[in-house]
N, C-alpha and C positions, 0 to 999 in steps of 0.2 A: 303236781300243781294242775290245778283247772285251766286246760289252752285257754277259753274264754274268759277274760278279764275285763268286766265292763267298770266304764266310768259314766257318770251323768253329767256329762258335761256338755251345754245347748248352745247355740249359736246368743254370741255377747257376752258370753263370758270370758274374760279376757286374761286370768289371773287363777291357776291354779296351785294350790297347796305343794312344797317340796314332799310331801309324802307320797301325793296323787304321780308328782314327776320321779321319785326314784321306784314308784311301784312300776309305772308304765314300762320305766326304761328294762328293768330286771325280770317283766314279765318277757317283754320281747326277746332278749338273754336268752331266756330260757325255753324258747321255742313255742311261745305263749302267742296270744289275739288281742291285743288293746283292741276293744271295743268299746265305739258310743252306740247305744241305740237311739238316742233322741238329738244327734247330731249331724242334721242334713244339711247336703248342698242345697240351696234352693237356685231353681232356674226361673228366670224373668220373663216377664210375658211374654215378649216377643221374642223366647228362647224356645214356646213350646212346639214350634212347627221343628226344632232339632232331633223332638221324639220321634224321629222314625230310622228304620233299619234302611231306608234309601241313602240316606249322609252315605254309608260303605258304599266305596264303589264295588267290593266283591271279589278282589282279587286279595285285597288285605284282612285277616281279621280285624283289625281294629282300624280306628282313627289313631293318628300320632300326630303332636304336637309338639315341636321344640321352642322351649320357653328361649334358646339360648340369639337365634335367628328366625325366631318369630314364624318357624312355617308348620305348612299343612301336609301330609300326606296320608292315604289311602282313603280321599273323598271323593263323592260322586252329588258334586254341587254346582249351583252356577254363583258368580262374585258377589252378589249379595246375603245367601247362605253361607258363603265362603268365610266372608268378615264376620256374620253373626256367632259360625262355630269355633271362631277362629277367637274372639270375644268372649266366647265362653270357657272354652279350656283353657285358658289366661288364667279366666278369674277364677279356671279350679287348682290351676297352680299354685296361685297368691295363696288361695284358703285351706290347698294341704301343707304350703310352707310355714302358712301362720300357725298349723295346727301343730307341726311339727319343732317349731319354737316354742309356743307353749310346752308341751308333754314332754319335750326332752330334749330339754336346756344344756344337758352334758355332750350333747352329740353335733351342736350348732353347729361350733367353729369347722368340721372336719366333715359334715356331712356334704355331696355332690349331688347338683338335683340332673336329674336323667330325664327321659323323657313324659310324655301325659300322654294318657291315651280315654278318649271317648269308645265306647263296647254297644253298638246300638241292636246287633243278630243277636236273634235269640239262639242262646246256646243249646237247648234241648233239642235233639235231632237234627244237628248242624253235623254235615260230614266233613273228613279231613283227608287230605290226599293221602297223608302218610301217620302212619301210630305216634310217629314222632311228634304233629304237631298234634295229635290229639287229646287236650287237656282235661277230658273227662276221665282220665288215667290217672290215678295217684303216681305225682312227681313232684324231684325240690326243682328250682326253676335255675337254669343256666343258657347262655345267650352263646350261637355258635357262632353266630357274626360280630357278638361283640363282647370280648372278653373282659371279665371283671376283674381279673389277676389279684385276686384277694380280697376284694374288696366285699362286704356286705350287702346285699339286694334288701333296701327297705321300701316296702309298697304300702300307701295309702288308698284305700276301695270307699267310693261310696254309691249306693242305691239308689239314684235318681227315677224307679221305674213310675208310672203314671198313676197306674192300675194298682200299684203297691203290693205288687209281686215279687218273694226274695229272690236274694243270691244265693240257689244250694252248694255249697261246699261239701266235702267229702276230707277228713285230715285221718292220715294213718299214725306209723310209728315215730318214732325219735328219730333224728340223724344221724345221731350214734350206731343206733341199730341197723340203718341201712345202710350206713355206710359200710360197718360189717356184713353185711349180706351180700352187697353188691361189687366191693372193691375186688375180693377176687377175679370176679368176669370183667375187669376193666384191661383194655388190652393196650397194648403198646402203641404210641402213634405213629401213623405211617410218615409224616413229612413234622418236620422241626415247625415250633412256632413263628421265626421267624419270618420263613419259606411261603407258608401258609398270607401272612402280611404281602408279603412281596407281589403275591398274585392277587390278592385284593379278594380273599377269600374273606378273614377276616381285617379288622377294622383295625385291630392293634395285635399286638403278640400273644400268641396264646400260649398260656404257661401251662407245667406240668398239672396246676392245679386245676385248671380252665378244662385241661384235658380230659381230667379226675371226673367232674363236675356235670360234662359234656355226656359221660361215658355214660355214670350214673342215673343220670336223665331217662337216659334211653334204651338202659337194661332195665331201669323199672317201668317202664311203660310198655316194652315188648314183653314183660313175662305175664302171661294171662294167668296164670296158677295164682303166682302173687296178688296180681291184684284182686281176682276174687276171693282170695283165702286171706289176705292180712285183717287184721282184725282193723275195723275203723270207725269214725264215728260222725254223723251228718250234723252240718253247721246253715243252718237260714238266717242268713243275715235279711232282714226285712227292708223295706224299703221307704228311704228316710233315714237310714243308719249310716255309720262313716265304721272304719275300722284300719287298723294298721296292723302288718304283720313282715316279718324276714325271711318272702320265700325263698331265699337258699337252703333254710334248713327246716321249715316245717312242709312234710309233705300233704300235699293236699290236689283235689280233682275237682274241676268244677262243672254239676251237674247239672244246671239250668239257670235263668236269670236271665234279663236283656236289661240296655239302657243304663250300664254301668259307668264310672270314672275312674279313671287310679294312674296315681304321681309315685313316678319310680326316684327314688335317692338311692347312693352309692355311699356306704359307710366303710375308712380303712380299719383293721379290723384293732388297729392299736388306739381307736375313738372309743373301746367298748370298754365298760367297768372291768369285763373279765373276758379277754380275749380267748381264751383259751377253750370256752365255748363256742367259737366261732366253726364253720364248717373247713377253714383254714386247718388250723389250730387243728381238730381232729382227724383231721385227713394223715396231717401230718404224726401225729402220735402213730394211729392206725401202720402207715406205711413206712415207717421211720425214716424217713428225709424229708428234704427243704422242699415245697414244690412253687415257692415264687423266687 
């Protein structure tokens, strides 16, 4: 199947075809891109002084927004940019949740919305303290501070840039296949999930799976062979474009781009047509035990 899966679908349209929604749902499955290209956020006038890479305060890569208590972190603003940015990742909440009711209607009732995050650095020649957070490395995405314990990472992206500069993308292999590649060198973990909660390392318990996820992460981005040798293929997402995809299990690097947005949701993996696709699900075939 072609990762990229585009729909035409623009802002005001409110009502799409069951076909357009079990395509979307079944590409995503299957480690695919819903993509719109003529589907943009738009930002309001007095939104455009938030174009700049100042919003970062510099210690964070991104902005983060929690829709749940309303706050702000990793800004470097005073209170009246504060409210304007704070207004605006709201209303990109609303408009990746409306999007995501529209396209897939199956996954409503069960889907959990995570955080928003505003991306205003440009990412080409942005350095990172450690390889681990370096995302221009093909990696599937898993969170050491905050375990998903099974659950599906679904990301909404849109291209807000001014100058209509894309997002480059980089997407490798299957999940499948790295997980077979990778799970060997996954090594045993030094303190129980628990233990790890206790100390306020992580946020909630991190399961065998979280651990799996964790590992995998970070043996693909430390292997330089790999990553210049897998075979892969470059994605520009242009700007004006919206897209959704389940980085847990498609692996992908991103190569340059500034003035980005993306709404993270948490899907359990028993909300999917066919679970068994899930990086859950695989892991577990792979290793053969329970890891949640």
């Amino acid at each position: 199947m072609n990762i990229l899966n585009e729909f035409d679908l623009r802002l005001g349209d409110e009502q799409v075809s069951p076909a357009w929604q079990r395509q979307a749902t079944t590409c995503l499955e299957q480690e695919g891109i819903v993509f719109f290209p003529n589907l943009a956020f738009v930002l309001k006038e007095n939104e455009q002084d938030l174009l700049s890479a100042a919003c970062n305060d510099g210690k964070a890569k991104n902005v983060s927004y929690n829709c749940h208590d309303h706050t702000l972190r990793g800004m470097c603003v005073d209170d009246a940019m504060k409210h304007k940015l704070l207004t605006m990742m709201h209303r990109f909440n609303e408009y990746a949740c409306d999007l995501v009711h529209t396209m897939l209607p199956e996954y409503v009732s069960a889907l959990q919305v995570g955080r928003t995050s505003y991306r205003p650095v440009e990412v080409y020649g942005r350095k990172s303290k450690s390889y681990k957070k370096d995302d221009s490395r093909l990696h599937v995405d898993a969170f050491p501070a905050n375990p998903v314990q099974g659950r599906r990472i679904l990301r909404v992206f849109s291209n807000i840039h001014p100058q209509g500069h894309p997002r480059v993308w980089r997407a490798g292999e299957s999940f499948e296949a790295v997980a077979k590649r990778f799970l060997p060198r996954v090594k045993r973990p030094l303190f129980p999930g628990k233990f790890l909660k206790c100390l306020g390392i992580t946020k909630s318990i991190r399961t065998p799976y979280d651990h799996m996820m964790l590992q995998i992460h970070d043996r693909m981005k430390a292997d330089k062979v790999y990553q210049k040798e897998i075979k892969k293929r470059e994605i520009a997402f242009p700007a004006g474009s919206t897209w959704i995809v389940q980085t847990d299990c498609v692996s992908h690097a991103v190569l340059s781009g500034q003035f980005l947005l993306e709404q993270t949701f948490y899907l359990p993996v028993t909300a999917m047509l066919n679970e068994q696709l899930s990086p859950l699900r695989i892991l577990e075939t792979l290793s053969g035990r329970r890891l949640i």
